[in-house]
N, CA, C and O atoms as CSV, one atom per row, in Angstrom:
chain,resi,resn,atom,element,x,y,z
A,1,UNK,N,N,-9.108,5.870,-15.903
A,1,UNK,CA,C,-7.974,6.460,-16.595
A,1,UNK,C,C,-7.127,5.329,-17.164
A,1,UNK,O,O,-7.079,4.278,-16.524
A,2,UNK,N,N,-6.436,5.449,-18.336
A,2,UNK,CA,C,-5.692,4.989,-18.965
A,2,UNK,C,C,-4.155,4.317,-18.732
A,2,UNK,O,O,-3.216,5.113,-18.760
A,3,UNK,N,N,-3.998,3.557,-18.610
A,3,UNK,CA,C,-2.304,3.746,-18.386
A,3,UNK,C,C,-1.508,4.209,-19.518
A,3,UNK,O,O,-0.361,4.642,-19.400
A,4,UNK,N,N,-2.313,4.081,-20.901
A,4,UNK,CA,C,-1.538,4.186,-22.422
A,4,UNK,C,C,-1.671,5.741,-22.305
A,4,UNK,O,O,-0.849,6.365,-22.977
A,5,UNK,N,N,-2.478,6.408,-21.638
A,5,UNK,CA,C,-2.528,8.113,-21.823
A,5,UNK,C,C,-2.127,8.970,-20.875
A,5,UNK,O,O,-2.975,9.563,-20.208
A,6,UNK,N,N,-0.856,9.158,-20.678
A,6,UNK,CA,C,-0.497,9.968,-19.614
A,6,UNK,C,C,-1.146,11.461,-19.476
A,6,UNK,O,O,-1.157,11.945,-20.607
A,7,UNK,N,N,-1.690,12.373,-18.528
A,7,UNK,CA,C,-1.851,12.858,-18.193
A,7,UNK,C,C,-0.794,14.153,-17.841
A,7,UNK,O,O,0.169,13.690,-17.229
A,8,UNK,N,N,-0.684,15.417,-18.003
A,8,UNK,CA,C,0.172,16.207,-17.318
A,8,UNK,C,C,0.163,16.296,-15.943
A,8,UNK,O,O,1.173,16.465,-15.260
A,9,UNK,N,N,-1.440,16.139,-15.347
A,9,UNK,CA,C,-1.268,15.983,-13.499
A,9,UNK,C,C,-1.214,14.688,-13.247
A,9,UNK,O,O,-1.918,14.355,-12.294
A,10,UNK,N,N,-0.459,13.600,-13.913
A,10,UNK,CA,C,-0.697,12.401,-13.547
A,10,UNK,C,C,0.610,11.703,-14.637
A,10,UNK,O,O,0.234,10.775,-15.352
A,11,UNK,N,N,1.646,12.008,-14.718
A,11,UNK,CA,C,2.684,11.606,-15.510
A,11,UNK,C,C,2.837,9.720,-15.299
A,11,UNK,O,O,3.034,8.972,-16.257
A,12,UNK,N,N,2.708,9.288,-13.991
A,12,UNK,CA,C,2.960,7.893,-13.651
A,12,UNK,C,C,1.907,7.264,-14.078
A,12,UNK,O,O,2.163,6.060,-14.051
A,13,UNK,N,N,0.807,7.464,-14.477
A,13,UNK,CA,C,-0.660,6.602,-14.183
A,13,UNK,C,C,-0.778,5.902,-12.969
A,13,UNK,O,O,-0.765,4.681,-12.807
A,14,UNK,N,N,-0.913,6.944,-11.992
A,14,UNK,CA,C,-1.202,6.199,-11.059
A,14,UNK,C,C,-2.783,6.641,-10.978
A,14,UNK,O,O,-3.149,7.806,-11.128
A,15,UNK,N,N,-3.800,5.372,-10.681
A,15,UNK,CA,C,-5.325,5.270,-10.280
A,15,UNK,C,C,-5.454,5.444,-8.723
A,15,UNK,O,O,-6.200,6.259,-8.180
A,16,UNK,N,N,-4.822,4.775,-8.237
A,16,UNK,CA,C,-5.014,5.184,-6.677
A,16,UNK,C,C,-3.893,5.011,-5.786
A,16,UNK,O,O,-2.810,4.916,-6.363
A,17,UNK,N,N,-3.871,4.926,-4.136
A,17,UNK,CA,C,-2.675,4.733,-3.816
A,17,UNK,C,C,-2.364,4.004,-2.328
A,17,UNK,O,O,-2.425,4.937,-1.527
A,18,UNK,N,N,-2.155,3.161,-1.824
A,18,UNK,CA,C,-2.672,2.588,-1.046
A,18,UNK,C,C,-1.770,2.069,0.013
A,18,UNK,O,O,-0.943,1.160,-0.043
A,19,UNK,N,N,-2.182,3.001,1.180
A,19,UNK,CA,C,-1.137,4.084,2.517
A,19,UNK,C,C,-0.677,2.552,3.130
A,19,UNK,O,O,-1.599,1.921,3.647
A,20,UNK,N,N,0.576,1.947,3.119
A,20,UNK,CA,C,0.670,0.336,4.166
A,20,UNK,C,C,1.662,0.653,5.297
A,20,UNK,O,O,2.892,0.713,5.294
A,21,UNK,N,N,0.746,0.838,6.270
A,21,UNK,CA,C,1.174,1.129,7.610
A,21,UNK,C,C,2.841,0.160,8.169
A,21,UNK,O,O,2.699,-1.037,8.418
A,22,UNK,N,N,3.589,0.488,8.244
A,22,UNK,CA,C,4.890,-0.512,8.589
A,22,UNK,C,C,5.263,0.374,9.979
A,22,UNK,O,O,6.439,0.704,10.135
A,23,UNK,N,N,4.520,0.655,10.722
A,23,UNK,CA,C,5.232,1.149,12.184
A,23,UNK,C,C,4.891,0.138,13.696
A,23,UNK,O,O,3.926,-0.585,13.941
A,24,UNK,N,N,5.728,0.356,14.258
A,24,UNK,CA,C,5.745,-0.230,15.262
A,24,UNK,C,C,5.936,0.024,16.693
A,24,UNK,O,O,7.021,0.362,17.166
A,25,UNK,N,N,4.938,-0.133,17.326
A,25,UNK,CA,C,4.888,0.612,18.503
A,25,UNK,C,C,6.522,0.783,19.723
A,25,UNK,O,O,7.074,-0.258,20.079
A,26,UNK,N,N,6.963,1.890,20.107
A,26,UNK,CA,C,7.378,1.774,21.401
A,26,UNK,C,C,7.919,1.076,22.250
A,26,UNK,O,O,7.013,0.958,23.075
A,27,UNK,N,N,9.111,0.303,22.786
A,27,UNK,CA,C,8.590,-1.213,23.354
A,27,UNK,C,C,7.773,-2.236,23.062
A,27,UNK,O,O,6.906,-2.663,23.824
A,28,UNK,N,N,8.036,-2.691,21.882
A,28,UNK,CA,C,7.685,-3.332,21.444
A,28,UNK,C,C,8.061,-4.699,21.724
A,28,UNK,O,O,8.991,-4.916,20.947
A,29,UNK,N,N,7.887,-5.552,22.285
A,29,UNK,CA,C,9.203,-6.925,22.924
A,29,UNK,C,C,8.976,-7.780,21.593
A,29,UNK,O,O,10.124,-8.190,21.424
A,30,UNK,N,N,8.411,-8.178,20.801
A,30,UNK,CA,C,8.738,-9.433,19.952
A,30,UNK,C,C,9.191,-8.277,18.765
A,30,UNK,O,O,8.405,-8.190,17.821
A,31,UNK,N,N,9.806,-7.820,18.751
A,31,UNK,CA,C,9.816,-6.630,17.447
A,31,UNK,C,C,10.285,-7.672,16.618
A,31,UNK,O,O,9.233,-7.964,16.049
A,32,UNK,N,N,11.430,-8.692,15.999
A,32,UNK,CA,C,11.166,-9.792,15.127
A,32,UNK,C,C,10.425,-9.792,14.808
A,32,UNK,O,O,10.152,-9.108,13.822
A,33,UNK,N,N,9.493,-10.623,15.462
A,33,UNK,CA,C,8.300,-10.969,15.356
A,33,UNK,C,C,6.959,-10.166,14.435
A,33,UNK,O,O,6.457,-10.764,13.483
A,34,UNK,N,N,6.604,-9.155,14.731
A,34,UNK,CA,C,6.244,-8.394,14.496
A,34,UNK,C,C,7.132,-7.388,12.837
A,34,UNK,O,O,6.500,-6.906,11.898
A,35,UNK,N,N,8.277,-7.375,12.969
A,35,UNK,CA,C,8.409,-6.632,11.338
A,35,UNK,C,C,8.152,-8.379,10.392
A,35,UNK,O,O,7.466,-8.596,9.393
A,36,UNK,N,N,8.727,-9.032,10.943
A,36,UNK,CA,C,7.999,-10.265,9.699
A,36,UNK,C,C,7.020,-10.338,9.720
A,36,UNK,O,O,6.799,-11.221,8.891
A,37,UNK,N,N,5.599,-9.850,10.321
A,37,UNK,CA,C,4.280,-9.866,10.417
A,37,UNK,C,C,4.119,-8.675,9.370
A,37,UNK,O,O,3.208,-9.055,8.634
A,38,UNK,N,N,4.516,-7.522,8.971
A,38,UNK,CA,C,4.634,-6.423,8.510
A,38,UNK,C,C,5.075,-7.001,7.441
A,38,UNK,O,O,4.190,-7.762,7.049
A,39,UNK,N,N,5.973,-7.039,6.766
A,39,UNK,CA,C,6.451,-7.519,5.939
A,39,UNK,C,C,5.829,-8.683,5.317
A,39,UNK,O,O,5.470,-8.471,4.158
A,40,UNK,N,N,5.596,-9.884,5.778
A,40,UNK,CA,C,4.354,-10.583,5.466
A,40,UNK,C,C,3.210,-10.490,4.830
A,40,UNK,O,O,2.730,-11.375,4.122
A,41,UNK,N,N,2.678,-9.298,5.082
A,41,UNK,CA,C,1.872,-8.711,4.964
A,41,UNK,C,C,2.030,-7.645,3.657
A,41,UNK,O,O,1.203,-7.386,2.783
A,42,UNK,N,N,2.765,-7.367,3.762
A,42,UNK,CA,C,3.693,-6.437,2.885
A,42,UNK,C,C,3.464,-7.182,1.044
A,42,UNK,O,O,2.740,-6.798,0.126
A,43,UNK,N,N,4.292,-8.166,1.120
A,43,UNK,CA,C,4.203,-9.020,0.397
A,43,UNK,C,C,3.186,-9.852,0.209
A,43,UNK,O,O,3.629,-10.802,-0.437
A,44,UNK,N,N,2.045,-10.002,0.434
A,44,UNK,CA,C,1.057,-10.518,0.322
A,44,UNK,C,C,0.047,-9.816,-0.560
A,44,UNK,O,O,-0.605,-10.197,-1.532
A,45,UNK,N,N,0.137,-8.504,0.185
A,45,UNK,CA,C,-0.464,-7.300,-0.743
A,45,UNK,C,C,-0.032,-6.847,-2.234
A,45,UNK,O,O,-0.741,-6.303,-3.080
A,46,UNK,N,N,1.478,-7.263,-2.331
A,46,UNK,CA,C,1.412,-6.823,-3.609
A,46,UNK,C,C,1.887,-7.895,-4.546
A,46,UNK,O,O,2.548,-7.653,-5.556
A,47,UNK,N,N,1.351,-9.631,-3.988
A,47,UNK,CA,C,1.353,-10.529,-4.834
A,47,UNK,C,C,-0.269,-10.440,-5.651
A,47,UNK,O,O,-0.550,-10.521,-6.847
A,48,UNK,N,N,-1.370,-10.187,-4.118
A,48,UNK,CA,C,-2.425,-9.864,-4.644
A,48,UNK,C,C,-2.596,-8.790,-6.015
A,48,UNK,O,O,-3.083,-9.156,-7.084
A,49,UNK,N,N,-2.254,-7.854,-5.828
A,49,UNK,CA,C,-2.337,-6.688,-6.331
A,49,UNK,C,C,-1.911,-7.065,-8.013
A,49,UNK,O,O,-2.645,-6.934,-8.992
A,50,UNK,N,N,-0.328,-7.624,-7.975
A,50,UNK,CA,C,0.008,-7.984,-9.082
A,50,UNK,C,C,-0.239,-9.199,-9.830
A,50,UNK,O,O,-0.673,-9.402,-10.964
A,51,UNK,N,N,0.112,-9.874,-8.989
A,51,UNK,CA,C,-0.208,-11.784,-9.529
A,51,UNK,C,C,-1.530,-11.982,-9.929
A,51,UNK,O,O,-2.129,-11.996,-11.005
A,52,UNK,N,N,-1.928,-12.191,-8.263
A,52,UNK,CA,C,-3.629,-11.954,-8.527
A,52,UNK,C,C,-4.492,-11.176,-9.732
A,52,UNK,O,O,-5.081,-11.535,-10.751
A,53,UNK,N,N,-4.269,-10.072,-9.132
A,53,UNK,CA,C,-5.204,-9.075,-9.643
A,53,UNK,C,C,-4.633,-8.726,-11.328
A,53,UNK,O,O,-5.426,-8.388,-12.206
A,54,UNK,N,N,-3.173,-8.876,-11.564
A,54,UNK,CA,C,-3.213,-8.074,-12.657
A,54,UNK,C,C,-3.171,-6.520,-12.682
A,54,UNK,O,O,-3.775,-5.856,-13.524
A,55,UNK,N,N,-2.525,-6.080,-11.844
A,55,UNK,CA,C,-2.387,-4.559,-11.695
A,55,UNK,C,C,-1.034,-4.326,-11.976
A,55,UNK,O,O,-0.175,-5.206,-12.042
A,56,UNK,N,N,-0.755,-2.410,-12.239
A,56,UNK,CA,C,0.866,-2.390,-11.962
A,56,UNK,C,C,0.598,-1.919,-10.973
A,56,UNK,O,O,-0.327,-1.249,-10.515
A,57,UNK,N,N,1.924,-2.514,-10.496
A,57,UNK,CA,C,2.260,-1.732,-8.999
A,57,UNK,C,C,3.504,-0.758,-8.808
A,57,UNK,O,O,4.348,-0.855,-9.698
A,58,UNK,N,N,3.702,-0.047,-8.028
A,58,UNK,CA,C,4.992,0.831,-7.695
A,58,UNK,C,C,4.902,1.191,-6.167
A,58,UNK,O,O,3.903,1.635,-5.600
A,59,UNK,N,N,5.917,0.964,-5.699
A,59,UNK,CA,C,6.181,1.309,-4.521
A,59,UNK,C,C,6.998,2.490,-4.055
A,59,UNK,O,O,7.661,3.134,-4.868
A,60,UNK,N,N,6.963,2.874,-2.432
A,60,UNK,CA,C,7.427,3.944,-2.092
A,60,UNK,C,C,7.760,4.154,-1.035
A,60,UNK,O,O,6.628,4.025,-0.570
A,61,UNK,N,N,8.755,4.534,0.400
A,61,UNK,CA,C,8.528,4.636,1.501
A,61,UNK,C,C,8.216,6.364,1.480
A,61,UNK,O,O,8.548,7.304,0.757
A,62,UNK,N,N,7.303,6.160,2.830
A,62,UNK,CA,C,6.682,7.591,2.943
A,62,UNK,C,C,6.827,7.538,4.214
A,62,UNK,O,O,6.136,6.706,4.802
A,63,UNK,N,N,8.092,8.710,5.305
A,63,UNK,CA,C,8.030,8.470,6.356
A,63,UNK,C,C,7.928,9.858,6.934
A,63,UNK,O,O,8.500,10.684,6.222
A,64,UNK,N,N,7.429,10.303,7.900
A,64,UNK,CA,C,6.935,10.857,8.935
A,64,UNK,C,C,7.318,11.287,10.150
A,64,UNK,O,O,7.273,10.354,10.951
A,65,UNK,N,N,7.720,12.424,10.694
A,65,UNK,CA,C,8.046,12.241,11.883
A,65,UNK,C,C,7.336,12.511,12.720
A,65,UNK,O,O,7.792,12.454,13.862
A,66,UNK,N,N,5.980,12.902,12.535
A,66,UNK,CA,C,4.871,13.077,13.257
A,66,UNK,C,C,4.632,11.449,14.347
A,66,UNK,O,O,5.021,10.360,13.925
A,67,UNK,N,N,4.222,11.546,15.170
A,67,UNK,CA,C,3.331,10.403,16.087
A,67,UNK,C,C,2.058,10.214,16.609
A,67,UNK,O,O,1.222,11.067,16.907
A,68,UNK,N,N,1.997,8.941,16.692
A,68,UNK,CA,C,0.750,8.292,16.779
A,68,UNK,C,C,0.290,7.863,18.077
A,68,UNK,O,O,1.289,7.460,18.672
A,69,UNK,N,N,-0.653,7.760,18.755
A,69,UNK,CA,C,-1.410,7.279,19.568
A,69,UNK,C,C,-1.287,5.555,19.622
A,69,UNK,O,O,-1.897,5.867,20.644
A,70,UNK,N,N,-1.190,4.684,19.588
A,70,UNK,CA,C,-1.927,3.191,19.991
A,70,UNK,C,C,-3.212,3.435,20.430
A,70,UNK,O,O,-3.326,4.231,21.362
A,71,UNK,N,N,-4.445,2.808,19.854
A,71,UNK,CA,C,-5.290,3.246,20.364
A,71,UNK,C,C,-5.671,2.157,22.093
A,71,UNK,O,O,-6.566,2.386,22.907
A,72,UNK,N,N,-4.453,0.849,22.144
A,72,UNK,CA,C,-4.781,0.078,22.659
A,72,UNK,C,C,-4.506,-0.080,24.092
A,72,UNK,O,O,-5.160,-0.346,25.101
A,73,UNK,N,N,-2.580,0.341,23.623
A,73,UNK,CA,C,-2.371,0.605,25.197
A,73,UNK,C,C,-1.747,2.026,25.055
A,73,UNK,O,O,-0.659,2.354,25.529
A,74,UNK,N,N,-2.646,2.881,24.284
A,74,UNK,CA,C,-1.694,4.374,24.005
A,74,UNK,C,C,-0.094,4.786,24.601
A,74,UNK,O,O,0.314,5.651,25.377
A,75,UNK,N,N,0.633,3.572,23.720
A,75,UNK,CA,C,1.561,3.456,23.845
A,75,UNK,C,C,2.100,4.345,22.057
A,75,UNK,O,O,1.335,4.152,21.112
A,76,UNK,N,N,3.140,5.062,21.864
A,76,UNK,CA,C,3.451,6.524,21.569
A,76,UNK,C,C,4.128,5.557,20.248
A,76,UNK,O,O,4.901,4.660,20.586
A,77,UNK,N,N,3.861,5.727,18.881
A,77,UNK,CA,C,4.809,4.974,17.984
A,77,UNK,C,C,4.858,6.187,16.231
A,77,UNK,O,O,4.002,6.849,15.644
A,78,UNK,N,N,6.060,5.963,16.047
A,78,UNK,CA,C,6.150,6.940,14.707
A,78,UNK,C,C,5.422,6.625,14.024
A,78,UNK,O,O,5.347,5.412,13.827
A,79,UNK,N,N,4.696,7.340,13.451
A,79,UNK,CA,C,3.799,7.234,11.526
A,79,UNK,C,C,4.691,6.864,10.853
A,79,UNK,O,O,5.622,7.652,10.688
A,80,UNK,N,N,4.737,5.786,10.334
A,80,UNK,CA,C,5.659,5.369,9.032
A,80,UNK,C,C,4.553,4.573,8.076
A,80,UNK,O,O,3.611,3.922,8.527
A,81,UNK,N,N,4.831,4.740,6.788
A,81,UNK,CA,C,3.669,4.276,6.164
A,81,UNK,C,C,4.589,3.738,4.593
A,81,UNK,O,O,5.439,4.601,4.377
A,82,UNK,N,N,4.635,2.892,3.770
A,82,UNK,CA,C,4.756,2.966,2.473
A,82,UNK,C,C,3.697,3.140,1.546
A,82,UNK,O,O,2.502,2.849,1.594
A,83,UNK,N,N,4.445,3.706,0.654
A,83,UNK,CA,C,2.745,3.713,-0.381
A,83,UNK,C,C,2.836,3.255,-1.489
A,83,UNK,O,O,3.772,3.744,-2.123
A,84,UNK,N,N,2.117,2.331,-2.139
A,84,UNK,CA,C,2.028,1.321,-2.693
A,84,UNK,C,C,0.854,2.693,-3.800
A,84,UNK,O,O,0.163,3.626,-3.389
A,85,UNK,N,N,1.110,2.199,-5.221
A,85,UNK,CA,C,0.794,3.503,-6.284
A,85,UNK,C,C,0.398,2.114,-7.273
A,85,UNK,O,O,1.245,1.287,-7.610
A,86,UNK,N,N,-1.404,2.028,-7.750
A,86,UNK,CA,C,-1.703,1.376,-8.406
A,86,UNK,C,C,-2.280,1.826,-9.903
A,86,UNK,O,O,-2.896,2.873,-10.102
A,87,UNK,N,N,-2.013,0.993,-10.751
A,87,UNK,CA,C,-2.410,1.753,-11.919
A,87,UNK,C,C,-3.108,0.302,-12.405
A,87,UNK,O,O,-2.851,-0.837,-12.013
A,88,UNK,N,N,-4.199,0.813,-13.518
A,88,UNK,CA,C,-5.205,-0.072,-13.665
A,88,UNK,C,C,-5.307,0.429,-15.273
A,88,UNK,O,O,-5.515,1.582,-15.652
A,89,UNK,N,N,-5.097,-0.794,-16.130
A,89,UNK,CA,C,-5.532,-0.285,-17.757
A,89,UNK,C,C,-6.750,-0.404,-17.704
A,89,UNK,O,O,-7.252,-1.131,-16.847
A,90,UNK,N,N,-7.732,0.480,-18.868
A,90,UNK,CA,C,-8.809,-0.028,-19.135
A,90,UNK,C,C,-9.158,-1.182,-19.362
A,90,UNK,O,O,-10.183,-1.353,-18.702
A,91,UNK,N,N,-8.797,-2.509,-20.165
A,91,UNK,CA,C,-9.094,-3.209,-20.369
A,91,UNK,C,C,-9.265,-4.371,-19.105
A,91,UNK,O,O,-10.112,-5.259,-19.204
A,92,UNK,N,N,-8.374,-4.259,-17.926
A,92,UNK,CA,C,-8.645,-4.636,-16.805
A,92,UNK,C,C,-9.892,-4.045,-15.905
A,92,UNK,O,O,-10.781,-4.603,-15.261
A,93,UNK,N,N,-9.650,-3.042,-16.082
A,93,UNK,CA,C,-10.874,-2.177,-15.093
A,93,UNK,C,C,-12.373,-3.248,-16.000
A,93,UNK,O,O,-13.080,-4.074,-15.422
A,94,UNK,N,N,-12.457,-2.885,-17.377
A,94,UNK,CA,C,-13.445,-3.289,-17.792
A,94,UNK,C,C,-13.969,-5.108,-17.097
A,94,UNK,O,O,-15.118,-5.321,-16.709
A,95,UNK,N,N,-12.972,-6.083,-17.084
A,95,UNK,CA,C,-13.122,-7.187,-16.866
A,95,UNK,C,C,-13.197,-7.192,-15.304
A,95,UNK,O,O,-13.764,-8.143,-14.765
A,96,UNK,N,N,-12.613,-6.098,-14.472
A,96,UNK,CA,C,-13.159,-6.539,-13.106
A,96,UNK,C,C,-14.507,-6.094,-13.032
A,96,UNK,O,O,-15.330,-6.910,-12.616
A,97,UNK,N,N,-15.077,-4.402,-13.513
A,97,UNK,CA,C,-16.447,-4.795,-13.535
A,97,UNK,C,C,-17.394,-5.154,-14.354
A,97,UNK,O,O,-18.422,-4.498,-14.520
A,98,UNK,N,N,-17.052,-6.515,-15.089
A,98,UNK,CA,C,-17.700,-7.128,-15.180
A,98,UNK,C,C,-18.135,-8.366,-14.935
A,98,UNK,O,O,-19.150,-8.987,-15.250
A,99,UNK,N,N,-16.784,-8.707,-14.057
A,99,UNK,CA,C,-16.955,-9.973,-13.308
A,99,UNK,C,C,-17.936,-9.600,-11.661
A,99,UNK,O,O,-18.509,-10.409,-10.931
A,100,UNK,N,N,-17.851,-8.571,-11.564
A,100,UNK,CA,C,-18.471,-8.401,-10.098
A,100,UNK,C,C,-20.154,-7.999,-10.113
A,100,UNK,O,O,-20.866,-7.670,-9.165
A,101,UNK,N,N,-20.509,-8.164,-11.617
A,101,UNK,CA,C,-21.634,-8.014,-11.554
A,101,UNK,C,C,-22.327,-9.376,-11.776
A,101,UNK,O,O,-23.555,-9.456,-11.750
């Protein structure tokens, strides 16, 4: 899809959308620690995305009051997620696959 052709079910051009987990468990003791790991991360993704890659990006918080499991020490933590909304022109799409072939 286009970014130059908006769509009526698709007014933003957004191509895909990509869920970035920012929650944090329960008792958490370095919680510092840990949202700059998030955040870190955060920003990494959408230097890639943009710098790197050449994409647009748009962001979003998407929060939840549903909860989650840990699968580690099933310790109990909110779903919080941002969502990161990528749009891709043709002329990019074309040059990534054709570099990956």
């Amino acid at each position: 899809m286009s970014l130059d052709n908006t769509h009526p079910s698709n007014p933003f051009n957004v191509d895909f959308v990509i869920p970035f987990d920012v929650s944090i468990p329960k008792g958490q003791g370095q919680r510092a620690e840990v949202v700059g790991e998030i955040k870190e991360g955060y920003e990494r993704l959408l230097r890639a995305l943009e710098g790197e890659g050449g994409l647009k990006v748009g962001t979003r918080p998407a929060h939840s009051s549903a909860t989650a499991k840990d699968t580690k020490d099933e310790k109990e933590k909110k779903a919080e997620e941002v969502w990161v909304f990528v749009g891709i022109s043709d002329e990019k799409l074309t040059e990534l696959v054709e570099r990956e072939r």
